[in-house]
DOTORDREN-176881 format. One record per residue (C-alpha): x, y, z; residue in one letter; residue number from 1. Coordinates in Angstrom, 1 decimal, m for minus. Each point is the difference from the previous one (the first is absolute). Layout:
xx:X&yy:Y&zz:Z&aa:A&i:NUM
...
This chain:
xx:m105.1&yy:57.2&zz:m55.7&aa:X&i:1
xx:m0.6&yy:0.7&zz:3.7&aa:X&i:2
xx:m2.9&yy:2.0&zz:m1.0&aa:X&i:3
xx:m1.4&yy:m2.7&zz:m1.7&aa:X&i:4
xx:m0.2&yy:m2.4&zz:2.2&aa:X&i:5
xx:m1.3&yy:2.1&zz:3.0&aa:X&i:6
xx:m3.1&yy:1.1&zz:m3.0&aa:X&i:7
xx:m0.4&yy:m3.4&zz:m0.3&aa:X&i:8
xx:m0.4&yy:m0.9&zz:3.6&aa:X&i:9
xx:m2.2&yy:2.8&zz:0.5&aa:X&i:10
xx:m2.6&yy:m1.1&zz:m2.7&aa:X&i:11
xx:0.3&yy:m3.4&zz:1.1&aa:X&i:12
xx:m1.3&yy:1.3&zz:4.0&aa:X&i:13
xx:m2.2&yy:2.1&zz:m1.7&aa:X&i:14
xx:m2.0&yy:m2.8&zz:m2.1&aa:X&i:15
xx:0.0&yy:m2.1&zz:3.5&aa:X&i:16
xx:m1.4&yy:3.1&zz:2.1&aa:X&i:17
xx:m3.0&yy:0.2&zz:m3.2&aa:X&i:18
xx:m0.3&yy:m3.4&zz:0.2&aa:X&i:19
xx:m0.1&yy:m0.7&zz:4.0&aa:X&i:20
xx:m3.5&yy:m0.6&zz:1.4&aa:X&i:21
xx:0.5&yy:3.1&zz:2.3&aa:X&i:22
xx:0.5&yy:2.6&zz:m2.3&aa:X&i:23
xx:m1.3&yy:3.2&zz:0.1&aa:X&i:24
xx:m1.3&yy:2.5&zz:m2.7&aa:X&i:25
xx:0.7&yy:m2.4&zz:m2.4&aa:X&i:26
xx:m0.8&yy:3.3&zz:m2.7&aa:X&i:27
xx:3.1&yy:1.5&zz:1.2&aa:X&i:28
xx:1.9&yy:m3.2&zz:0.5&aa:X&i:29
xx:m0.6&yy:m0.7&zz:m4.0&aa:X&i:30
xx:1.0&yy:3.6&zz:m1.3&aa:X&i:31
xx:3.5&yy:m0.3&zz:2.2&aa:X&i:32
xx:0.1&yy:m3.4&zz:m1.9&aa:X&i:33
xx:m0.2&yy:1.5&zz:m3.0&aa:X&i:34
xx:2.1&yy:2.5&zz:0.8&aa:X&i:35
xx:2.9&yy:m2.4&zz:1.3&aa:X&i:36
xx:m0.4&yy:m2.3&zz:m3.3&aa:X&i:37
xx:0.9&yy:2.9&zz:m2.3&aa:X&i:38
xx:2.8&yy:1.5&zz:2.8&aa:X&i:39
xx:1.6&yy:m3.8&zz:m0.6&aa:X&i:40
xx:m0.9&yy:m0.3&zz:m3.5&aa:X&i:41
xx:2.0&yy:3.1&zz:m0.7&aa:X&i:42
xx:2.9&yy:m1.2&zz:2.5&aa:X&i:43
xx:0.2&yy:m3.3&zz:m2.0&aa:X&i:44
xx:0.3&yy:1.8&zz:m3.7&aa:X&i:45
xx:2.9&yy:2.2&zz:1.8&aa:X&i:46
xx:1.8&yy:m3.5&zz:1.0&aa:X&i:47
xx:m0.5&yy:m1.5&zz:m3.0&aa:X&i:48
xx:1.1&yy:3.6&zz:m1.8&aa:X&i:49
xx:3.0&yy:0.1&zz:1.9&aa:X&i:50
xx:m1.0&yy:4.0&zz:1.1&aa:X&i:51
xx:2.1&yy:0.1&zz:3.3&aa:X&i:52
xx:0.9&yy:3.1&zz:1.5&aa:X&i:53
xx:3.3&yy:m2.2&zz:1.1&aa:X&i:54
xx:0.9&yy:m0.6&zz:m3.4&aa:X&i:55
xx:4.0&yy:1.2&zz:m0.7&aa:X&i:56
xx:0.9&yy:0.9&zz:m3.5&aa:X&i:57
xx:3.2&yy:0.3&zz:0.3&aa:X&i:58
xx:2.5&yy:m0.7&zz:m2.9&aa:X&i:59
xx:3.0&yy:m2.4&zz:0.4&aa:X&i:60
């Protein structure tokens, strides 16, 4: 869940460094946008999946 959160903080600085006035290649800064909304898409559908590597299946 860790994971999730920091991929959600990340998108959310990302979105403020597209949106500040001050922003530079604003080309780039929408691909890496793009590219951070499908990194935390994917993150959320593992959450809400449940697909954890620190999952135990033990039996007991």
């Amino acid at each position: 869940m860790n994971k999730t959160l920091i991929s959600i903080l990340m998108f959310g600085f990302l979105l403020l460094f597209i949106i500040s006035p001050f922003a530079g290649l604003a080309s780039l800064m929408i691909l890496l946008l793009f590219t951070a909304f499908f990194s935390l898409a994917s993150n959320i559908f593992q959450a809400i999946i449940g697909s954890s590597d620190t999952n135990s299946n033990s039996s007991g």
